[in-house]
C-alpha positions as CSV (number, residue, x, y, z in Angstrom):
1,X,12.3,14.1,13.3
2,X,11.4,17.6,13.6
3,X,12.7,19.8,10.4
4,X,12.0,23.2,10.5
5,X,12.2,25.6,6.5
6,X,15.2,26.6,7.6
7,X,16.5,23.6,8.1
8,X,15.3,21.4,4.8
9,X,17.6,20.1,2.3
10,X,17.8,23.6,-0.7
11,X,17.1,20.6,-3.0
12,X,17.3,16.3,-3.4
13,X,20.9,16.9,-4.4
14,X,21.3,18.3,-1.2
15,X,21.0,15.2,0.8
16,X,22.3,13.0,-2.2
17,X,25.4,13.8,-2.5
18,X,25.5,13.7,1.7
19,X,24.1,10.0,2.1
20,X,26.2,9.7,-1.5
21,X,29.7,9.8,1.2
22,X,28.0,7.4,4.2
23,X,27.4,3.7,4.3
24,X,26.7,3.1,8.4
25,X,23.4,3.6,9.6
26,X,20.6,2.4,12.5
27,X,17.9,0.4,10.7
28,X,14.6,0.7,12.8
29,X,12.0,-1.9,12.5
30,X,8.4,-2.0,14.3
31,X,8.7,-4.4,17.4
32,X,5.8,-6.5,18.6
33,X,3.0,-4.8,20.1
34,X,3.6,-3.1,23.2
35,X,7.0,-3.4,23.0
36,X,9.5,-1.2,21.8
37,X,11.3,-1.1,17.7
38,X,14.3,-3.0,16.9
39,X,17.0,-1.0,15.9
40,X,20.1,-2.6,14.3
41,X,23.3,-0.7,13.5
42,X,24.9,-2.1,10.3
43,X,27.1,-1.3,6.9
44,X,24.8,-0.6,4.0
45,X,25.2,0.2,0.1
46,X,22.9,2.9,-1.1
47,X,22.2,2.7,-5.1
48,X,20.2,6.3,-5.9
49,X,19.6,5.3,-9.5
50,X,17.9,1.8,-8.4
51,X,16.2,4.0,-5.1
52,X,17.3,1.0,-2.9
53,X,20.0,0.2,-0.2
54,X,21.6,-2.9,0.0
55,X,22.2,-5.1,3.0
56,X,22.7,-9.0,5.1
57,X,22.1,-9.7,8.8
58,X,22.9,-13.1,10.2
59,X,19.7,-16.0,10.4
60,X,19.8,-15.3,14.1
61,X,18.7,-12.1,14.6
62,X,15.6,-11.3,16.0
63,X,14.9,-8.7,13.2
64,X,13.5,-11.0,10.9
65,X,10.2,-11.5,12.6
66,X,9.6,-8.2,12.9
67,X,10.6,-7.9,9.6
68,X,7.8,-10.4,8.3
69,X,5.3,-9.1,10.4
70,X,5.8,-5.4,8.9
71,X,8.0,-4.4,6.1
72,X,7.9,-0.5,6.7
73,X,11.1,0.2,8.2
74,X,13.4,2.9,8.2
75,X,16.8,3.3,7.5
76,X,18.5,6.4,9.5
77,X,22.2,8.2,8.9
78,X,23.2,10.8,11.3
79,X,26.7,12.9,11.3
80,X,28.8,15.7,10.9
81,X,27.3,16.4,14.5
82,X,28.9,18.9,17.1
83,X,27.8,20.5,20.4
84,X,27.5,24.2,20.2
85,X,27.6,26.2,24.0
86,X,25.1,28.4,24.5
87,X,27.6,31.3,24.6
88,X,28.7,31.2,20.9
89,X,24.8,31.5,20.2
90,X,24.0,34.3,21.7
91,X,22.0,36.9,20.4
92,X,23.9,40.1,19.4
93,X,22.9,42.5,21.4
94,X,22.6,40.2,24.6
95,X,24.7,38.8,27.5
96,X,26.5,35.6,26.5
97,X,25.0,33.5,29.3
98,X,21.9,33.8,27.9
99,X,23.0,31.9,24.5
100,X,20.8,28.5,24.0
101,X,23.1,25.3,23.8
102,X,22.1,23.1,20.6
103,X,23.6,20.3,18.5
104,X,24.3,20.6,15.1
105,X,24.0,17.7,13.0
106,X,23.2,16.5,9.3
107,X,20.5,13.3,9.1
108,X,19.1,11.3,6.7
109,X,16.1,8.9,7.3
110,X,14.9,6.4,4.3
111,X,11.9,5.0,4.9
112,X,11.7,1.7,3.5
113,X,10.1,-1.0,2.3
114,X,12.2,-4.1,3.2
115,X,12.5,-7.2,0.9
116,X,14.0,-9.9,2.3
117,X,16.4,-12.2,0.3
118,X,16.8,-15.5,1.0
119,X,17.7,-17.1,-2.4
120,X,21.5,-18.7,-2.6
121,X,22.3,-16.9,-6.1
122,X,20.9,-13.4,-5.0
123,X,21.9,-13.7,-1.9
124,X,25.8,-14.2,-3.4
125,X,24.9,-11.3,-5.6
126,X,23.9,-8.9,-3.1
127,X,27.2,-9.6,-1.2
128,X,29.3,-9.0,-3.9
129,X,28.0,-5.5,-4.5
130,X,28.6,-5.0,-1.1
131,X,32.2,-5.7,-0.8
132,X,32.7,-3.9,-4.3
133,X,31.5,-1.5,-2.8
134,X,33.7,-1.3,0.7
135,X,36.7,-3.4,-0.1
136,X,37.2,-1.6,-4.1
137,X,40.8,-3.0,-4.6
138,X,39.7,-6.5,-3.8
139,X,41.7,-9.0,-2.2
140,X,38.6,-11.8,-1.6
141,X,37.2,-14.4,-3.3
142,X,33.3,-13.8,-4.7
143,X,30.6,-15.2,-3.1
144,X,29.2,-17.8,-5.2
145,X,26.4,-20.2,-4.3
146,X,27.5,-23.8,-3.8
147,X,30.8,-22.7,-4.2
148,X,33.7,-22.2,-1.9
149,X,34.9,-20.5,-0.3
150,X,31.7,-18.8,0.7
151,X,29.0,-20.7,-0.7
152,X,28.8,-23.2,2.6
153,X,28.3,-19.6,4.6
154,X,25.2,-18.3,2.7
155,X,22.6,-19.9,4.7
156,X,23.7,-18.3,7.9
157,X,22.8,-14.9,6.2
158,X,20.0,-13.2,5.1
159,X,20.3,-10.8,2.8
160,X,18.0,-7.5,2.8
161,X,16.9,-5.3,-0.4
162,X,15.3,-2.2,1.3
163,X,13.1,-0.5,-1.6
164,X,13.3,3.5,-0.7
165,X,9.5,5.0,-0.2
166,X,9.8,8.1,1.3
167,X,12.9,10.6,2.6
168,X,13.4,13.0,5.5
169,X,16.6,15.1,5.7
170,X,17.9,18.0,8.1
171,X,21.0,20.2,8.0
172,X,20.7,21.7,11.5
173,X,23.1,24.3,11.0
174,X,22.1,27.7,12.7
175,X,19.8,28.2,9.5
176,X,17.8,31.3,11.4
177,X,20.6,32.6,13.3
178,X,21.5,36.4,11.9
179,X,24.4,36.9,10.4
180,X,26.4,38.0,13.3
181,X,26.0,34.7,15.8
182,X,26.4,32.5,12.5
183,X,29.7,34.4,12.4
184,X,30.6,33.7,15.4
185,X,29.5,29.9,15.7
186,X,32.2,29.9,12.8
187,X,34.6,31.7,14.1
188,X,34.8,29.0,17.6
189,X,34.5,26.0,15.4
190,X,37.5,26.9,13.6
191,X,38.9,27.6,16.6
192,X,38.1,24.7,18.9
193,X,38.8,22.3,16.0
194,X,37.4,19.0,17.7
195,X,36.0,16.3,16.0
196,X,33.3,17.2,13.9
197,X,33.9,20.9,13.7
198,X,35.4,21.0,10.2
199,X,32.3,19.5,9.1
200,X,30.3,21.2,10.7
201,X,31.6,24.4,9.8
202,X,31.6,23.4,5.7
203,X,28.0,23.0,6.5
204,X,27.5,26.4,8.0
205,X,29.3,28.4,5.6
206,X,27.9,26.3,2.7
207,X,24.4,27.0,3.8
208,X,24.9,30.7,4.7
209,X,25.8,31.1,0.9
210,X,23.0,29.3,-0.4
């Protein structure tokens, strides 16, 4: 992922509190030689303090191999993303057809190193954080090894601990647009209103005052 300065998170809080707000990502593991990475969309927990996300896949996937064979993965978040026509990007003193399309978009990659869990208890443990995490007024039973209702269900689980190693974040947001076009790129996201745009837009007039 390409980040240009104008671009980069002002700070680590920055991309904290973003990532703090997501839990759906595209986890990318090395495939075999020659052959291209594995990537797996899934429902993660991120814990900043332990510098770790959380997260199972089912015995069957074809990830654990890989997985074995090299632990460096990376987890990657992407939204908040819009199309902006070239026309609303168009320099000042130019003709509006001659505006540069470009997405906007905020992403966060984690690279990893992956742990895999395959112990009853901590496997139980893990997915209990998990649904604290997603399903906060409860409503199921815990997981508990041996037990049921879903201790006859571990084994066709694996659970994953993915150690954070390294970060990459980009808020592509018109950074080193002047004054004017950013203006203006507000100005028709608040008026086309599609999905996305409000985000967008809080990105763009948060990052113009910083």
């Amino acid at each position: 992922m390409l980040i240009h300065p104008w671009d980069a998170p002002r700070d680590d809080t920055e991309w904290q509190s973003w990532l703090a707000g997501r839990d759906f990502g595209q986890l990318a593991v090395n495939g075999p030689a020659g052959e291209p990475p594995f990537v797996q969309p899934l429902h993660f927990v991120y814990d900043p303090d332990r510098g770790e996300a959380l997260t199972h896949l089912a015995r069957p996937n074809p990830l654990w191999p890989a997985l074995e064979a090299a632990p460096e993965v990376v987890l990657s978040v992407v939204d908040d993303y819009v199309f902006v026509p070239g026309p609303w990007q168009a320099p000042p003193d130019g003709p509006a057809e001659h505006g540069t399309p470009t997405s906007f978009y905020a992403a966060v990659q984690l690279r990893c190193r992956a742990h895999i869990v395959d112990d009853p208890t901590a496997k139980a443990t893990l997915l209990n954080r998990q649904v604290e995490h997603f399903q906060p007024e409860g409503g199921s039973a815990r997981a508990t090894a041996g037990e049921a209702p879903y201790g006859r269900l571990l084994p066709g689980i694996r659970g994953l601990r993915l150690e954070v190693t390294g970060v990459r974040a980009k808020f592509k947001y018109g950074g080193r647009r002047p004054t004017e076009v950013r203006d203006r790129i507000a100005a028709e996201l608040a008026a086309r209103n599609a999905p996305g745009d409000a985000a967008a837009l809080t990105h763009l007039l948060r990052r113009r005052s910083t």
